[in-house]
C-alpha positions in Angstrom: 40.4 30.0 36.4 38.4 33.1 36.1 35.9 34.4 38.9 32.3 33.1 39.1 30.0 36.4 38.9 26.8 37.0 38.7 27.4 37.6 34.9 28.8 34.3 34.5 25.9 32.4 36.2 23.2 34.5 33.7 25.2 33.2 30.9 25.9 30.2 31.8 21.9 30.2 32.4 21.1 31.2 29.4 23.3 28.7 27.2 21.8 26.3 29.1 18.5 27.9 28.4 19.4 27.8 24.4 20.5 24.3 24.5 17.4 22.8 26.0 15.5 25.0 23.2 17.6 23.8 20.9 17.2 19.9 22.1 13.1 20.2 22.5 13.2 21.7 19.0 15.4 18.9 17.4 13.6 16.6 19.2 10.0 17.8 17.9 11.5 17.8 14.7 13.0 14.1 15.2 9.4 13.0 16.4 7.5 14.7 13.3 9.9 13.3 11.1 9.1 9.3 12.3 5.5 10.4 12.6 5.5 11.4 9.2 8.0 8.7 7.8 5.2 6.1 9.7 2.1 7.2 8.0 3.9 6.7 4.9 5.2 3.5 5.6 1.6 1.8 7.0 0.5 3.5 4.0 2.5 1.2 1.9 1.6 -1.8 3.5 -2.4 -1.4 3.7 -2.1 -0.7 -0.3 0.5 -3.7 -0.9 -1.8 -6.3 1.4 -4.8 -4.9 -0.6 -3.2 -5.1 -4.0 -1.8 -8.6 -3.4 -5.3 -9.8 -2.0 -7.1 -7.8 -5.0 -4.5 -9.7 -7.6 -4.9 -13.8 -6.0 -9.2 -12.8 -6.5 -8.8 -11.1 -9.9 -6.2 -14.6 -10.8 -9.0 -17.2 -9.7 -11.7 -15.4 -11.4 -9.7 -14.8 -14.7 -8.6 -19.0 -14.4 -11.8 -19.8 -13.6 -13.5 -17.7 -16.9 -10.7 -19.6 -19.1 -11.2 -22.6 -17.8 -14.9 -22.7 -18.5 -14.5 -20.6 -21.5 -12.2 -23.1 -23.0 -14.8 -25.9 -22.3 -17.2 -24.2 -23.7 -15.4 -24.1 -26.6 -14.8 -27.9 -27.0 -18.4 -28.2 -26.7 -19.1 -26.4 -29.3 -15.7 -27.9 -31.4 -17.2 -31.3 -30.7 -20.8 -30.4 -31.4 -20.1 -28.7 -34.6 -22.7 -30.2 -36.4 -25.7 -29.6 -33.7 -26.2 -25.3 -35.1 -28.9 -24.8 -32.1 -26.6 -25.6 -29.2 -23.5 -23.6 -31.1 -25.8 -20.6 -31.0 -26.8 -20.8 -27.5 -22.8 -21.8 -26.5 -21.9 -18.8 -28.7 -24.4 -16.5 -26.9 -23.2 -17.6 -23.4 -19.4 -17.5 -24.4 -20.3 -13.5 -26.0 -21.7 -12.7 -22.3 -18.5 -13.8 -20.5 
């Protein structure tokens, strides 16, 4: 075992010195990283929750459309013969 000098202490010192730079710096780097990788990731969700939402009230209105455009079309099927109301079905249908 060699002797402790004063030049062993400085060194010692300053790998110490080097490792805690080299820990704080891996550790910034560890913290930006999941900062980063956390913006992304609530990202993700706010536009998947806003999609889905966006999706179920684009269905209901598109099943509610059909739905009354497809009555709207018996009507006129079953009122073939009265021209007046066809037109005026025909008109509202056009605008949907």
């Amino acid at each position: 075992m060699g002797k402790i000098t004063v030049d062993n202490v400085e060194s010692d010192s300053d790998d110490e010195s080097v490792s805690k730079l080299t820990w704080n710096k891996l550790q910034n780097a560890c913290h930006s990283q999941g900062y980063r990788e956390g913006l992304v990731e609530g990202k993700e969700r706010r536009l998947q929750e806003g999609f889905d939402q966006g999706y179920l009230s684009g269905l209901k209105q598109s099943q509610n459309s059909a739905e009354m455009k497809g009555f709207l079309s018996a009507v006129m099927l079953h009122n073939s013969f009265n021209l007046e109301l066809n037109e005026k079905l025909k008109t509202i249908l056009a605008h949907m």
